[in-house]
C-alpha positions in Angstrom: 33.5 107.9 223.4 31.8 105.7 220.2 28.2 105.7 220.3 26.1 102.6 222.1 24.1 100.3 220.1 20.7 99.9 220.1 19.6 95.6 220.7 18.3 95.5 216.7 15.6 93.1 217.9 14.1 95.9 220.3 14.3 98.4 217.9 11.9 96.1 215.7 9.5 95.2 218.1 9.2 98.6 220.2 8.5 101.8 219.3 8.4 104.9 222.4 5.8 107.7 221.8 7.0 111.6 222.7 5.8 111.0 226.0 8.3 108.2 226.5 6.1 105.3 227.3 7.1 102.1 224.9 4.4 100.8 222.4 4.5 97.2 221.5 2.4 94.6 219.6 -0.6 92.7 221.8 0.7 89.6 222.5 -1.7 86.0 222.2 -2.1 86.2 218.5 0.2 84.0 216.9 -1.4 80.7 217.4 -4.3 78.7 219.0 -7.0 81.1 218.0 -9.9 78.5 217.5 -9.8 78.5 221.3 -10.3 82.3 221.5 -13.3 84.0 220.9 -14.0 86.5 218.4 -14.0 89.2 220.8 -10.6 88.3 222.5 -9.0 88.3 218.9 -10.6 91.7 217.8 -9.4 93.3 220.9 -6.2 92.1 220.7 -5.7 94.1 216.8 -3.0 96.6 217.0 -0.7 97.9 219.5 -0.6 98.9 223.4 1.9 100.4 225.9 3.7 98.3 228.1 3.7 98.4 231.8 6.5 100.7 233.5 8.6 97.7 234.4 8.4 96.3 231.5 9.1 99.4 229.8 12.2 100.0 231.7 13.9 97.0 230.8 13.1 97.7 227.0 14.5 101.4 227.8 18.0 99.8 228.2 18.1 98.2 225.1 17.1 101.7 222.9 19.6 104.4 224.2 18.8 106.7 222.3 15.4 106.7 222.2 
């Protein structure tokens, strides 16, 4: 049986830790951020893990991960 294929857009955005849970990039920073406030863009800096449902659907798309 060949090997499945990973989506190559998932395996760019998503990254799973050794626990399994799915990191992923905050979302709400690319535009519009004279609306937000400071605080709002500072806590939206680096990366967070997606909710279970979420992170089951993105499970389907990485195989092998």
């Amino acid at each position: 049986m060949p090997k499945m294929k990973t989506k190559s857009g998932a395996k760019k955005r998503f990254k799973l830790t050794a626990s399994g849970k799915v990191k992923a990039g905050q979302a709400g920073k690319r535009h519009g951020m004279i609306k937000r406030s400071n605080k709002q863009i500072r806590n939206l800096r680096g990366t967070d893990t997606l909710s279970s449902p979420d992170a089951r659907t993105v499970k389907k798309y990485m195989p092998y991960g």
